[in-house]
C-alpha positions in Angstrom: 11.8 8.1 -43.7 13.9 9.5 -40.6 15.7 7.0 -38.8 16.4 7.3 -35.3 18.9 5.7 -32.8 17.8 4.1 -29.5 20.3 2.0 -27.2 19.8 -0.4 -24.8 22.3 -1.8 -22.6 25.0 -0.7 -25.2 23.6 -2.1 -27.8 22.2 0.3 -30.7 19.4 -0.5 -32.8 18.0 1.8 -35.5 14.2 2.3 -36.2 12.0 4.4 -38.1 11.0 7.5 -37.0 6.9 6.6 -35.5 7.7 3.2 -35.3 7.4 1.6 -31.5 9.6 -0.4 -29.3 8.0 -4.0 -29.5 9.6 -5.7 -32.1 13.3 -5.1 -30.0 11.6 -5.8 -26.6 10.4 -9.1 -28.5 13.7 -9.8 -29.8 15.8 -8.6 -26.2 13.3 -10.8 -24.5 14.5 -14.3 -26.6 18.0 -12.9 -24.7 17.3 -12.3 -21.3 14.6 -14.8 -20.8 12.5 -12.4 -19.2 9.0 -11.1 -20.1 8.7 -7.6 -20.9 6.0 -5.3 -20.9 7.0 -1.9 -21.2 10.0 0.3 -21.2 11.5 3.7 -19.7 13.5 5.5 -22.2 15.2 8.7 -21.3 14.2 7.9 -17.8 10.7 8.3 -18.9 8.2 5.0 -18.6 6.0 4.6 -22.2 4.3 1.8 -23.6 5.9 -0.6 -25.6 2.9 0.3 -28.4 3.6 4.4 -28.3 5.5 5.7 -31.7 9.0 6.7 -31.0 9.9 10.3 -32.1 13.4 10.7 -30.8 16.5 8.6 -30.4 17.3 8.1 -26.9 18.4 5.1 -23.9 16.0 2.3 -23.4 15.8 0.2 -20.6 13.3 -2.7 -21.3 10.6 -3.1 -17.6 10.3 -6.8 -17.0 7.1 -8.7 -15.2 9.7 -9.3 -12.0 9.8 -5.9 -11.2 7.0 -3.2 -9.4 6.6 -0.8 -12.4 6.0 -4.4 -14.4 3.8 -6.0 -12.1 1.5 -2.8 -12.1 1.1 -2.9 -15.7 0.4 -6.1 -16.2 -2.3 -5.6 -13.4 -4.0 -2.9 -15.3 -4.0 -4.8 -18.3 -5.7 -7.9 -16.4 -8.1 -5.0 -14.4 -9.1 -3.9 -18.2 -10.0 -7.2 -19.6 -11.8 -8.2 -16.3 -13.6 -5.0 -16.2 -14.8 -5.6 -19.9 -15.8 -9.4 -19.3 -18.3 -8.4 -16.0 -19.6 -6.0 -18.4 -20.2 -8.7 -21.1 -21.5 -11.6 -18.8 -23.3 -9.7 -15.4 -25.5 -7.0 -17.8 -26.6 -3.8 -15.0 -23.6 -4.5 -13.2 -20.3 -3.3 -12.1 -17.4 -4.6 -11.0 -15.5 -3.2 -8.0 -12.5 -3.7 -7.4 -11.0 -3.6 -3.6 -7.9 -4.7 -1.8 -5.2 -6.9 -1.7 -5.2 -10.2 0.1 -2.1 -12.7 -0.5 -0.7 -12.5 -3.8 -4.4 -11.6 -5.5 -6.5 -8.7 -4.8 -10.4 -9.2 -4.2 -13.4 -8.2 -6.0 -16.9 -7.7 -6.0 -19.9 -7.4 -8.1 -22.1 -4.7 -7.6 -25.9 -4.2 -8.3 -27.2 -0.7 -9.7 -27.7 0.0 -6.4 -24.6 -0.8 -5.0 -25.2 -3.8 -3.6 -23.3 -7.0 -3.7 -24.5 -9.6 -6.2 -24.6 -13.3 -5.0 -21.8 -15.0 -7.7 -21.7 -19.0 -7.7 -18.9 -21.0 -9.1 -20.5 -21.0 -12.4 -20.3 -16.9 -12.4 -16.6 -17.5 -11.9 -15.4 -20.3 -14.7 -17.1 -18.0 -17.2 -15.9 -14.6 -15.9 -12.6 -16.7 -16.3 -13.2 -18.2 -19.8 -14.4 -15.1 -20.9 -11.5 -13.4 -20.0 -8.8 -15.9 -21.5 -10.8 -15.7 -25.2 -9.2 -12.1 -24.4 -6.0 -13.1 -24.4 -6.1 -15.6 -26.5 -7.5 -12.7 -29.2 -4.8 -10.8 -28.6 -6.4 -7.5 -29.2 -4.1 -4.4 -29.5 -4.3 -1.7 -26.6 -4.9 1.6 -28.0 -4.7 5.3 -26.1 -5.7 8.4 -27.2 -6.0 11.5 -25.9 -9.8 13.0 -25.0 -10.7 16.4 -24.0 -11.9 16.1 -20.5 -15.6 17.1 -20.6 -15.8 14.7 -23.7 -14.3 11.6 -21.9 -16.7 12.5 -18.8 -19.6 12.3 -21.4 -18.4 9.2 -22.7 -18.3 7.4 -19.4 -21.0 8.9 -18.4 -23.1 7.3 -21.1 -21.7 3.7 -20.3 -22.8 4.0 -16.9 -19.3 4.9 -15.2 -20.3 7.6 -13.5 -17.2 6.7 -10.7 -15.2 8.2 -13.2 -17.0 10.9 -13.9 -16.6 12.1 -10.7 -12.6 11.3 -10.4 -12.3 13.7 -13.6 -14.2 16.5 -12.5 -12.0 18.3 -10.7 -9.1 17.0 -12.0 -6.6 19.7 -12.8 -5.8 18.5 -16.9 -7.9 19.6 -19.2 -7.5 16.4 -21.5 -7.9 12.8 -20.6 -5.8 9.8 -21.7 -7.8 6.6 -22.5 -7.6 3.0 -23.7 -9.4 0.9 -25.6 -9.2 -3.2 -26.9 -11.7 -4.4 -28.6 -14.6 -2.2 -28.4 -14.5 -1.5 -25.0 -13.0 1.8 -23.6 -11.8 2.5 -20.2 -9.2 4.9 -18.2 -6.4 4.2 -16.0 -3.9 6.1 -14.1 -1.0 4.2 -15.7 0.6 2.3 -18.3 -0.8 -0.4 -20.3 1.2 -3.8 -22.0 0.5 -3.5 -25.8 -2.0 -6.3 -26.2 -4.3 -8.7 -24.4 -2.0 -11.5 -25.3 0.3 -10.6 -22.9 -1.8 -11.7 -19.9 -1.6 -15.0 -19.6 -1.1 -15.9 -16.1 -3.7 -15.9 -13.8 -6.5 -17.4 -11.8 -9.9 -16.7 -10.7 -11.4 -18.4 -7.1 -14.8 -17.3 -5.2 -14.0 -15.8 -1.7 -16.5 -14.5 0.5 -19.3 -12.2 -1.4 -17.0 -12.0 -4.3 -13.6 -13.3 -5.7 -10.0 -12.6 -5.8 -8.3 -13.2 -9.1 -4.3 -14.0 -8.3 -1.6 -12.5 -10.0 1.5 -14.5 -11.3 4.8 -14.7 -9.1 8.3 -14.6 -10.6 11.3 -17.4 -9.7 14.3 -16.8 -12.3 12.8 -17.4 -15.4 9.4 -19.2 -14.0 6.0 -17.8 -14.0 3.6 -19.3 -11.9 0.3 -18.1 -10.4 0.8 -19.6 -6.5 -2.5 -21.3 -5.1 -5.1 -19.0 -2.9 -4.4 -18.8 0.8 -7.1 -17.0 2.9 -6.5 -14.3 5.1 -9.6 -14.3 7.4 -8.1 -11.5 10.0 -7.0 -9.2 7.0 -10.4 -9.5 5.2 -12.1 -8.3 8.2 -10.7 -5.1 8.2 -11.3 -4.4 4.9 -14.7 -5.0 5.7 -14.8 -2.8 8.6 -13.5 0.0 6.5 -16.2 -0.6 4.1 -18.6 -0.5 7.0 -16.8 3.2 8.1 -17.2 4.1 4.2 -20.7 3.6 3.9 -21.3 5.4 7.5 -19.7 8.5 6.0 -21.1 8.3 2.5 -18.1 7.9 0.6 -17.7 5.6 -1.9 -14.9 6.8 -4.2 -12.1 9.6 -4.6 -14.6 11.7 -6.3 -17.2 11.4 -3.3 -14.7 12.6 -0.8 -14.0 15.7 -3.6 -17.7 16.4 -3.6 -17.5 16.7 0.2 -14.2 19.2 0.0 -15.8 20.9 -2.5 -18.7 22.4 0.3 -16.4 23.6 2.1 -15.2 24.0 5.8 -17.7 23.0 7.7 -18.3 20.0 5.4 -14.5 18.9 5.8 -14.7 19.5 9.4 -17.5 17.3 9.9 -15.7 14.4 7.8 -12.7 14.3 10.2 -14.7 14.7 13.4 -16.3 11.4 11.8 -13.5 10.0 11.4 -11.5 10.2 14.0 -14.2 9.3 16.1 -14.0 5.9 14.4 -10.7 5.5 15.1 -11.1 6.6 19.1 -14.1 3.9 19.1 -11.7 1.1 17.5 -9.1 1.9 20.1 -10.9 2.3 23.0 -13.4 -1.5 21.8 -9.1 -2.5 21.8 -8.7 -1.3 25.1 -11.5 -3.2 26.4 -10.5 -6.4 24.9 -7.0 -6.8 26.3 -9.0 -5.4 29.6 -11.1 -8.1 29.9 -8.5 -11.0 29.1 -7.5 -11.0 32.9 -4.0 -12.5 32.5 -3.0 -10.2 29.9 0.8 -9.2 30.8 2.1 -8.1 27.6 0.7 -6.4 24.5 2.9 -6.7 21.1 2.4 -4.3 18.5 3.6 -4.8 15.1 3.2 -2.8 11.5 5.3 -1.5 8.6 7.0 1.7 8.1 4.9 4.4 7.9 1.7 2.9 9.6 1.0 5.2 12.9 2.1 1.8 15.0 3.8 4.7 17.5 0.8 6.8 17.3 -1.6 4.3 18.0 0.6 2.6 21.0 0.3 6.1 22.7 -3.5 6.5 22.1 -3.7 2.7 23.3 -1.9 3.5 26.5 -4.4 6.5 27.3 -7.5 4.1 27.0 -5.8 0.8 29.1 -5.4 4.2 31.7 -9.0 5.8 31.7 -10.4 1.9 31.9 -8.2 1.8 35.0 -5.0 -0.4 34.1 -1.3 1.3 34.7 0.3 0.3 31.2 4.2 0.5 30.6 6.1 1.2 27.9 9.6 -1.1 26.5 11.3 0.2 23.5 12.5 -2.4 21.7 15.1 0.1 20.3 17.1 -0.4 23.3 17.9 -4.0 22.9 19.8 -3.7 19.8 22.7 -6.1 19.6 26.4 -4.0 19.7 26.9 -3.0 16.1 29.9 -5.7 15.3 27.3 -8.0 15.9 24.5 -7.2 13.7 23.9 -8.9 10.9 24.8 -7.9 7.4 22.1 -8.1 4.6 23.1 -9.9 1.0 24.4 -6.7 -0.3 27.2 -6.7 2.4 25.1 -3.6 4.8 24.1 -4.0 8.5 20.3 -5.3 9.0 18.6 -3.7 11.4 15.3 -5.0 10.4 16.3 -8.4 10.6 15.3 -10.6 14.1 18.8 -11.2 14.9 20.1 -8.0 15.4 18.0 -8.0 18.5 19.3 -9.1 21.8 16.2 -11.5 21.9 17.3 -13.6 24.9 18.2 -10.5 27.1 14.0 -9.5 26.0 13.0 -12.3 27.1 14.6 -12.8 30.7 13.8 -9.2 31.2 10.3 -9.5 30.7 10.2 -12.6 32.6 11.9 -11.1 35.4 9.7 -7.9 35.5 6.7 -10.5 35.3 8.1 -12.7 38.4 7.8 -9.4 40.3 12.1 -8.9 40.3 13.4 -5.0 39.5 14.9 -5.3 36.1 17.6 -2.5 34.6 16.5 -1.8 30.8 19.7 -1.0 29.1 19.9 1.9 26.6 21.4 1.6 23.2 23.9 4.2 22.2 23.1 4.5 18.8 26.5 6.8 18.2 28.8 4.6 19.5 26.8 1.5 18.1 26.7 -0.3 21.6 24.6 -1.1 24.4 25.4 1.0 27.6 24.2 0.2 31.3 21.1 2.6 31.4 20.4 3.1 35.2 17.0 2.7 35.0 15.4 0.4 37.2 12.3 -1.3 36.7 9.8 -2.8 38.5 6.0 -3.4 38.0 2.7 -4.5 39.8 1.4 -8.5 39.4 -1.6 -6.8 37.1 0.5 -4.4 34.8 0.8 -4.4 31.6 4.0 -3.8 29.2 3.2 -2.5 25.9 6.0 -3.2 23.4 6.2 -1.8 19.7 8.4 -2.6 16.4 8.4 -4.0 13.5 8.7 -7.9 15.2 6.3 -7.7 17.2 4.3 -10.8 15.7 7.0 -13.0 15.4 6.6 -16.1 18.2 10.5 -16.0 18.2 10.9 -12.3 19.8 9.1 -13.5 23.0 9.4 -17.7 22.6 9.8 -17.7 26.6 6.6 -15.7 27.4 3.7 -18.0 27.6 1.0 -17.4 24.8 -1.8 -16.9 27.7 0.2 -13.6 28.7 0.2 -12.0 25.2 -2.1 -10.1 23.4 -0.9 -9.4 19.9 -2.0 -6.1 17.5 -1.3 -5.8 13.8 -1.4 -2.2 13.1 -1.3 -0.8 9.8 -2.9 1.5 6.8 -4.8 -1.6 5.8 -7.6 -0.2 3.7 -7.8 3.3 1.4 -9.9 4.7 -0.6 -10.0 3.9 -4.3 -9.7 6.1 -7.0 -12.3 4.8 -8.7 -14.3 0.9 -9.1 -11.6 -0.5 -11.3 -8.3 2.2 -10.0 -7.1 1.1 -6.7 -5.0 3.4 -4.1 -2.8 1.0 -2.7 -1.7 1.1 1.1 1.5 0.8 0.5 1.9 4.1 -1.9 -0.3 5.7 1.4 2.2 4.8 3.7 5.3 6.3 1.9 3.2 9.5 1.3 3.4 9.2 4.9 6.9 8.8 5.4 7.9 10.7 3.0 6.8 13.8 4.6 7.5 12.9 8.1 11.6 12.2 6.5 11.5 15.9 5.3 9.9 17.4 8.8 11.7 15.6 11.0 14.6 13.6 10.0 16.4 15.6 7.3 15.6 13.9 4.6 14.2 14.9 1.3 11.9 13.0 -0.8 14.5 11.7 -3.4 16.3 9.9 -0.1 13.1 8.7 0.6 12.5 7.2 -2.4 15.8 5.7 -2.9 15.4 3.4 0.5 12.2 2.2 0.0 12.3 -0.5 -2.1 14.7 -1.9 1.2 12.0 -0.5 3.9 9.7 -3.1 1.7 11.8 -6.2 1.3 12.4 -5.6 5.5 8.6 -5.8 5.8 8.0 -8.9 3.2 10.8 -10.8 5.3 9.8 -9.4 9.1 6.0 -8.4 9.7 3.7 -9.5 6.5 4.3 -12.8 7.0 3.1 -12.6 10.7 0.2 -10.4 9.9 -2.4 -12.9 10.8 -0.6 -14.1 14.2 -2.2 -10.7 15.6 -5.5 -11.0 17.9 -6.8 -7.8 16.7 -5.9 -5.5 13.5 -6.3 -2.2 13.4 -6.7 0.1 10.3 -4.9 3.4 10.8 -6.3 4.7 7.3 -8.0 7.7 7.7 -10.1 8.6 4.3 -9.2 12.3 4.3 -5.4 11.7 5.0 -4.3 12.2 1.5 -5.8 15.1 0.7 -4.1 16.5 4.0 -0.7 15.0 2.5 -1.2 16.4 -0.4 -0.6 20.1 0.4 3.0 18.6 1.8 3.9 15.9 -0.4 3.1 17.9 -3.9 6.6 20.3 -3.5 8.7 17.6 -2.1 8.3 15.4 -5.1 7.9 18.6 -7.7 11.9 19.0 -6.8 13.1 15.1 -7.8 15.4 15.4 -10.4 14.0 14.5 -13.8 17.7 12.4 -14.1 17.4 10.3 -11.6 15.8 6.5 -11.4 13.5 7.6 -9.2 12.0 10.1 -10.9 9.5 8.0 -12.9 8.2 6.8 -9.0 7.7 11.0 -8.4 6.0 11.3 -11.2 3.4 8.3 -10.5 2.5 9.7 -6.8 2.2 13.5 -8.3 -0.6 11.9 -10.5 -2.1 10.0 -7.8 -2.4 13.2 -6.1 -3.4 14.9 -8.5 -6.6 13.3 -8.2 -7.3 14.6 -4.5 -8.5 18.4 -3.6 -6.6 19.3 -1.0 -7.6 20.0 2.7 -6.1 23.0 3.9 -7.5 23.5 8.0 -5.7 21.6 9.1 -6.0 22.8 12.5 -9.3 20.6 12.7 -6.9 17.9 13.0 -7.0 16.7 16.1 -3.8 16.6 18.0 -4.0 13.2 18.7 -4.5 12.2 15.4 -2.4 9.7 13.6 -2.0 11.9 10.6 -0.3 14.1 13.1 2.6 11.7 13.7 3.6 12.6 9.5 2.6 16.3 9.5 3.6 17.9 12.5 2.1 19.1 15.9 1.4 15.9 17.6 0.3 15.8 21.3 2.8 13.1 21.6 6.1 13.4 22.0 8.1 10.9 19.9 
């Protein structure tokens, strides 16, 4: 039997040639105290369960890190897909969005609808679902030819994925099963049921949200449920949007594509309209609140806050109000003073490299009715200079402010709360790929910036990939945890947007080197986007859109 040679951290183990990785992630585990569940070998991510065929550098992927935490979550998708099948017969589970640290679900009817669950519906979804892992059954793939697999799902009732496979590119289809039951997934899977022990189910609002386990040095722990009433709102207003433009799925927005122009065009007319309404219901709002001085809006990276601040601006101006703009930008504190993040580099994301007390007498000031000079950050030189521009506004104006703190009661501590009106703007809610594969916002929003670095900023996707995983720990620190402080939220998801991306985003990640790190990420989004015709007129966009703000010729000027 051929023996081969795989190393990990410098150490070299031999194994047989077919033989798989589990036994020395098992054994490297007892080591390093951490649980793994797959691996990346030859910069490449496989299962822990797939035969190895060549000798080659391992690195072992661990439950603390993203790549672990989304297999894990397929895994526990899998077996709770499998136990609504078993318990709720004519019925299918759908799974939605994130909220906290879970992500919410629904049970659905034949038609559609949502079925009424009681707590009794959840402690045996639950039980079912740990005899699961307590069974331990293996996870096996195998490789399907695609009309095949759609005629298998098709005869279980999955007729979601149907549609996602249809016009999907690949001729063959990749497919697990545990157990009995069979299912597909755009990703990896742990190598048996046995390694999903942590988690917990709780009823919330028509459905539930099962919580996924958190990480502290060698501690697993699955934190209590903490509601997120603002947040689940949207998501329900995006349903509402979903079901006014008959779209329930990645494969019903193909179908639409799939007519044609005219079919397309109508879809974004729809949709933008629906974003104009939401603004302009926004508008009204902060209209009709008579002391409303000061408007704070807040997102992360990548979520059209900019976009939607302009289009805001235009609608507080046709219902008659004279709205001003303050870039926060130009209160940066001189760059010797900015603070310096744990890996020794300046933080610009972080509250304190913000001249908050000079904010806060200047808006003050300009509220008292005084002429204020903003000052202007020299962003060469690293310093603030003495702008020249003088300021003064009307007793019933109102300063619209936008950044990344915009939620956080410390950037404007002196402004009374009666004065404020507060707007969380992000890409809240996508489309999913199918009932049981979610899109998640966050890989939206760096589809989003990662074209926007390579128009506009010089930057190709590899750079784009390599800061992220900052831009995110900047956003978990300085503007999720204040997401709920806002007085409105608005979605900027629009449900063609990736399909306009697409046609940009497909050649900038083709090019990532296969030997970088970041690599394996390229290769995830490439499939994601695989799944997606794309929209080529894009001239139907309108120019106010906030897709424009990421692709280009933008009424705005930014």
């Amino acid at each position: 039997m051929e023996m081969l040679k795989v190393y990990v951290n410098g150490n070299e183990y031999e194994i047989q040639y077919g033989s798989t990785l589990e036994s020395i992630a098992k054994e490297y585990e007892k080591k390093s105290g951490k649980i793994i569940v797959g691996a990346r070998m030859n910069n490449t991510i496989i299962e822990l369960f797939r035969p190895i065929t060549k000798s080659g550098e391992v690195t072992f992927i661990t439950l603390d890190t993203q790549d672990g935490m989304r297999i894990y979550q397929r895994g526990l998708f899998f077996i709770l897909h499998a136990s609504v099948r078993n318990i709720f017969k004519d019925s299918k589970l759908k799974i939605l969005h994130t909220i906290g640290h879970g992500v919410y679900c629904e049970i659905r009817d034949k038609d559609n609808k949502v079925r009424q669950i009681n707590e009794t519906d959840i402690q045996n979804l639950e039980d079912q679902m740990k005899k699961w892992v307590e069974s331990d059954f293996k996870f096996r793939k195998s490789e399907l030819q695609k009309s095949l697999a759609m005629d298998l799902f098709g005869s279980v009732g999955m007729e979601d994925k149907v549609k996602l496979l249809k016009y999907r590119k690949k001729k063959t289809v990749k497919v697990y099963e545990a157990d009995g039951h069979i299912d597909y997934f755009y990703g990896y899977m742990p190598p048996s049921t046995g390694y999903l022990k942590w988690f917990k189910i709780v009823k919330y609002d028509q459905g539930f949200v099962i919580l996924l386990p958190k990480i502290f040095g060698e501690t697993v722990t699955v934190p209590d449920f903490k509601p997120f009433p603002k947040l689940s709102a949207v998501f329900l207003e995006y349903s509402r949007w979903l079901e006014i433009m008959e779209i329930d799925n990645v494969g019903d927005l193909n179908e639409i594509i799939a007519k044609g122009e005219r079919a397309v065009t109508d879809l974004i007319i729809l949709a933008e309209a629906l974003h104009e309404k939401k603004i302009a219901m926004i508008s009204e709002e902060i209209k009709n609140r008579k002391n409303v001085r000061l408007v704070l809006i807040a997102g992360p990276s990548s979520s059209g806050k900019t976009t939607f601040s302009k289009r805001l601006m235009v609608q507080l101006k046709a219902s008659g109000l004279k709205p001003i703009a303050i870039s926060l930008d130009d209160y940066f504190v001189d760059r010797e003073r900015t603070p310096r993040d744990e890996n020794g580099n300046y933080d610009f994301e972080a509250l304190e490299a913000l001249d908050v007390e000079l904010f806060n007498r200047n808006l003050l000031d300009l509220f008292d009715g005084k002429e204020v000079e903003i000052p202007k950050f020299n962003f060469v030189l690293g310093r603030r200079e003495a702008s020249g521009t003088k300021m003064k506004i009307d007793k019933d104006q109102i300063i619209i402010v936008e950044g990344i703190h915009g939620l956080n009661p410390k950037l404007t501590e002196l402004v009374p709360e009666d004065l404020k009106f507060k707007i969380y703007a992000s890409a809240l809610a996508q489309l999913n790929l199918d009932s049981v594969n979610r899109l998640h916002t966050t890989d939206v929003r760096l589809i989003r910036r990662m074209v926007r670095d390579s128009k506009f900023r010089g930057h190709d996707a590899l750079a784009t990939l390599k800061m992220w995983d900052s831009v995110r720990r900047g956003e978990e620190k300085n503007i999720f945890p204040f997401q709920e402080n806002a007085d409105v939220m608005f979605n900027s998801a629009l449900v063609y947007e990736i399909s306009v991306l697409k046609i940009f985003a497909e050649q900038l990640l083709a090019v990532v080197p296969d030997n970088e790190p970041e690599s394996t990420e390229a290769n995830r989004l490439l499939k994601i986007l695989d799944y997606f015709l794309p929209i080529t007129n894009i001239e139907d966009i309108p120019r106010t859109s906030i897709i424009r703000e990421f692709i280009g010729r933008s009424a705005f000027r930014y």
